[in-house]
SEKE-431471 format. One record per residue (C-alpha): residue number from 1; x, z, y. Coordinates in steps of 0.5 Angstrom, whole numbers. Layout:
(NUM,(X,Z,Y))
...
//
This chain:
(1,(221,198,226))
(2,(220,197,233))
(3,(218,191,234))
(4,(213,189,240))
(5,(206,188,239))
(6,(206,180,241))
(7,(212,178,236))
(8,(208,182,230))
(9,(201,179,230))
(10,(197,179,225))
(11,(190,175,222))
(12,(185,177,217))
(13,(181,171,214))
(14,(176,171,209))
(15,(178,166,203))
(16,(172,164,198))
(17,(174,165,191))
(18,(170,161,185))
(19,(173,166,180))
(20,(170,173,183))
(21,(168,176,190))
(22,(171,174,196))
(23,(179,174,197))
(24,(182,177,203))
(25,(188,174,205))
(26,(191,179,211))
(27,(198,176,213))
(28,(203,178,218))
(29,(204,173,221))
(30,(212,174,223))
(31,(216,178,220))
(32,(218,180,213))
(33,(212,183,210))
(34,(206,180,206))
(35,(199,183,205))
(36,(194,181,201))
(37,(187,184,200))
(38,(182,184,194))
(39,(175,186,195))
(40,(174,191,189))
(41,(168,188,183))
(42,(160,191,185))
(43,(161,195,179))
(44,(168,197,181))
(45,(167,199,188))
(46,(165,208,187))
(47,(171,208,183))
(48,(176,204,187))
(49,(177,201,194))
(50,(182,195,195))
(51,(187,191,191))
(52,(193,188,194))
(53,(198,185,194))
(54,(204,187,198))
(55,(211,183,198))
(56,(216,184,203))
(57,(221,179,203))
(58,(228,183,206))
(59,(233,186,203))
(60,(232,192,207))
(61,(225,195,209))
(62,(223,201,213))
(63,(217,204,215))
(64,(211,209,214))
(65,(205,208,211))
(66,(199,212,214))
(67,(195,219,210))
(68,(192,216,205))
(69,(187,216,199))
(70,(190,216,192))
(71,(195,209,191))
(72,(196,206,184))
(73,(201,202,185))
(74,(205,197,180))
(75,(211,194,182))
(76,(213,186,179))
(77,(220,187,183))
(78,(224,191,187))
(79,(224,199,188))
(80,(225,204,194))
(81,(223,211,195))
(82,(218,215,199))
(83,(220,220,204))
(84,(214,226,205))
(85,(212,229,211))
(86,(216,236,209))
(87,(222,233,207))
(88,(221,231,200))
(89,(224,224,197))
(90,(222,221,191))
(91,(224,215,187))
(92,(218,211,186))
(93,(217,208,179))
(94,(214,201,177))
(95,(208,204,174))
(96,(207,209,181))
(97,(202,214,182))
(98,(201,216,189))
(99,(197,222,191))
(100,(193,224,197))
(101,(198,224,202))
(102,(196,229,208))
(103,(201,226,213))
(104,(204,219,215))
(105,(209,218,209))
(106,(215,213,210))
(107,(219,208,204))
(108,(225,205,204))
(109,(226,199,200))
(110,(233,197,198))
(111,(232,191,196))
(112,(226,185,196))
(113,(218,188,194))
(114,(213,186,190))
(115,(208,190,188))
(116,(200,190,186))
(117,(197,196,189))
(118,(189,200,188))
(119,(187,204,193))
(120,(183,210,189))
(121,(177,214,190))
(122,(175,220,187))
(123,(171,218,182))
(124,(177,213,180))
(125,(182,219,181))
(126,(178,222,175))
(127,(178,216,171))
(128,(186,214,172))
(129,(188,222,171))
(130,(183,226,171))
(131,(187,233,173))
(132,(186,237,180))
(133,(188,231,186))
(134,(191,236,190))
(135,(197,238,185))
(136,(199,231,186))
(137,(197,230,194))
(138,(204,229,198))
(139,(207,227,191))
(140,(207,222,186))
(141,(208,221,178))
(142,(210,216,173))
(143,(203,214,171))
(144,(206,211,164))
(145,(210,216,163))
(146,(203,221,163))
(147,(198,217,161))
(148,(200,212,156))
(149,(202,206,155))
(150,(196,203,157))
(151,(199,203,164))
(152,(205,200,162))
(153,(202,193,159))
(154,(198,192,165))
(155,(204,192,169))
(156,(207,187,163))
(157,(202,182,164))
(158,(202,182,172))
(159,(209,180,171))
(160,(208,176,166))
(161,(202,172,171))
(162,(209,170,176))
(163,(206,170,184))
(164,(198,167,182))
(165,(195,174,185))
(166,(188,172,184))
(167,(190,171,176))
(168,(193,178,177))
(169,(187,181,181))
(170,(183,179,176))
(171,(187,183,171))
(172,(188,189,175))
(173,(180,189,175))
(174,(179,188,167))
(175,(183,193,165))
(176,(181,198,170))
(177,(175,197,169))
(178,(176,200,162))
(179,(178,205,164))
(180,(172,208,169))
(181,(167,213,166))
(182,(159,216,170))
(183,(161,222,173))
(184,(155,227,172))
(185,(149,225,177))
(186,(151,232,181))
(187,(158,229,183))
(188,(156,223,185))
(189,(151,226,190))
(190,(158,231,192))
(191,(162,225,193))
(192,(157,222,197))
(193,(155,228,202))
(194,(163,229,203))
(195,(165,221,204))
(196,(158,221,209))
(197,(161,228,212))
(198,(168,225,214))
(199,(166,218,217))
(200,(160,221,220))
(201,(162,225,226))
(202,(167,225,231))
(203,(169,231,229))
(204,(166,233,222))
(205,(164,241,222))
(206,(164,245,216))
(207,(157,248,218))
(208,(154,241,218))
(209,(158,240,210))
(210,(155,246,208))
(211,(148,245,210))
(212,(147,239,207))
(213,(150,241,200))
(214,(148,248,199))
(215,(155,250,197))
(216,(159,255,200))
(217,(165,254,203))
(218,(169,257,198))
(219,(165,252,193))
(220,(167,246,197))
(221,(174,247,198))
(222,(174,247,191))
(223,(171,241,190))
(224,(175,238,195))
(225,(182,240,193))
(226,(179,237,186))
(227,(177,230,188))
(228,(181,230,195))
(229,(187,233,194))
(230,(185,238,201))
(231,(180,243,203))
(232,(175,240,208))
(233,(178,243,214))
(234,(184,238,213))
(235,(180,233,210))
(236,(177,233,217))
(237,(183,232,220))
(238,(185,226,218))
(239,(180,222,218))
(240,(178,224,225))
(241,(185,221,227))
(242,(185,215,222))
(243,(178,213,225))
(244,(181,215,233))
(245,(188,211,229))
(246,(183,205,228))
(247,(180,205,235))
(248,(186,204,238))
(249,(189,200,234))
(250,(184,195,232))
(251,(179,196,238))
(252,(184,196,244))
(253,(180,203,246))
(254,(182,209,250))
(255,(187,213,247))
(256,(186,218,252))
(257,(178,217,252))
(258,(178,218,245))
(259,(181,225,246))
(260,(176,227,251))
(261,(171,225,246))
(262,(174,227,239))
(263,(174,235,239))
(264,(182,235,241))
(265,(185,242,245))
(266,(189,236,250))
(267,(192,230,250))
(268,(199,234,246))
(269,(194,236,241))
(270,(191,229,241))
(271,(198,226,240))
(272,(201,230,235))
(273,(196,229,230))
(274,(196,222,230))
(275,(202,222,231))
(276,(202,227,224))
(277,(198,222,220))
(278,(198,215,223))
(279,(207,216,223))
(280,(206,213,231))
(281,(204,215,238))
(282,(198,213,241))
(283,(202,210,246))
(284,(207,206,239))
(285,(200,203,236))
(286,(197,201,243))
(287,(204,197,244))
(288,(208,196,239))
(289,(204,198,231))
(290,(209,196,226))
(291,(207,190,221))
(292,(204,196,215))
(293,(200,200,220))
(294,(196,193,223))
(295,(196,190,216))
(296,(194,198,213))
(297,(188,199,219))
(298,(186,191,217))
(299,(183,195,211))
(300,(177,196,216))
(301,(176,190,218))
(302,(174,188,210))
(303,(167,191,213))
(304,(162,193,206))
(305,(166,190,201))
(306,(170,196,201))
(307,(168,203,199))
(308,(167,207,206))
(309,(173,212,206))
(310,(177,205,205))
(311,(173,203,212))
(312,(175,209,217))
(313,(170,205,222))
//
């Protein structure tokens, strides 16, 4: 993978699309993988981050994705695997639901990939599989298998549409958004004080989530193993290491600062956890990101066309 920094660059452009919201076309300029994001519709965006489409045009491709929010994930062509942070390997099926992952999780293709992915947010957790999201955090189901055939024809049509992404993206958000339902007022209030908590300090402290639900801690790390797949305490970690991930990545900052700021024991304790949720060094994403941890960080960049934990900022 280790490619240098200079040979994999990378552009994110903002396309007008007459048909729908703004399209984000994020390339790699180099290099064998393609990502194309998709801004979710007005109505969609509480439920549902980014669409996109992600090809990777080698005959064999290795590398690691981030943690990340739940993915649902239909491949038109190709297949591989995904290696999880404690050893387990699981073939991915065409119609993949991957849960919240906690660690930096890696794939290996054997063959050419195309796939249309959707980033989920809890309220389109409930709405695509509705059980406990810490039941499937770090693993993945065959969501066609589980759910109905729904699924399946939704898959169909996208191979049916060849390579018109924009015709898929549109599809993608029609039949998703048939699916979606209101959650009770009293969990969209939750979801919002818990979103607002994790991108709103450097080092998210379960007094200050607390305070502003008036919810125990036990009653939070309940709701949060719900919806999120992890009680708040890991919830914090990731995100603080995603934010710091980003910072270095995007915004060229000091790693080393970003220790000192961010509730870190030392720089050891610092490069470990970003190591253990991003799958590089500080040093790895200063000088020699791979293509998927540019093209995934990129995400940021979309700004408020994305749902806030999509952004990271």
């Amino acid at each position: 993978m280790g490619s240098h920094h200079s040979e994999n660059a990378v552009r994110a452009v903002a396309l007008p699309d007459d048909r729908g919201p703004l399209s984000y076309a994020v390339d790699a300029a180099q290099g064998p993988v393609r990502l194309r994001y998709f801004a979710a519709p007005p109505h969609l965006r509480p439920y549902f981050g980014s669409l996109y489409f992600f090809t990777v045009s080698a005959d064999h491709y290795a590398d690691a994705t981030r943690a990340d929010v739940p993915q649902l994930r239909l491949t038109l062509e190709g297949g591989g695997h995904y290696h999880f942070q404690d050893g387990t390997v699981m073939e991915s099926p065409d119609v993949c639901l991957l849960g919240p992952t906690m660690g930096a999780t890696r794939f290996v293709l054997d063959r050419p990939l195309r796939l249309m992915g959707i980033s989920l947010l809890p309220a389109g957790w409930v709405a695509l599989h509705g059980g406990e999201a810490s039941v499937l955090a770090d693993r993945l189901c065959d969501l066609a298998a589980e759910r109905g055939e729904v699924h399946r024809r939704l898959l169909d049509g996208l191979r049916a549409l060849g390579d018109d992404a924009d015709a898929m993206a549109a599809l993608c958000w029609a039949e998703l958004g048939k699916l979606v339902r209101p959650l009770r007022p009293a969990t969209w209030t939750l979801l919002a004080a818990i979103d607002a908590w994790l991108v709103g300090e450097g080092s998210p402290k379960i007094e200050t989530l607390v305070e502003a639900t008036d919810l125990s801690p036990r009653q939070l790390a309940r709701l949060a193993n719900k919806y999120y797949g992890a009680p708040p305490k890991m919830l914090a970690r990731k995100y603080r290491a995603l934010r710091c991930s980003a910072r270095i990545a995007l915004d060229g900052d000091s790693w080393q600062q970003l220790c000192e700021e961010g509730g870190f024991y030392d720089q050891s304790h610092f490069i470990r956890e970003i190591k253990h949720f991003i799958g590089l060094t500080p040093h790895q994403l200063q000088t020699e990101p791979s293509a998927v941890a540019q093209l995934t960080l990129l995400r940021r960049s979309l700004g408020g066309d994305v749902a806030v934990l999509n952004r990271l900022s």
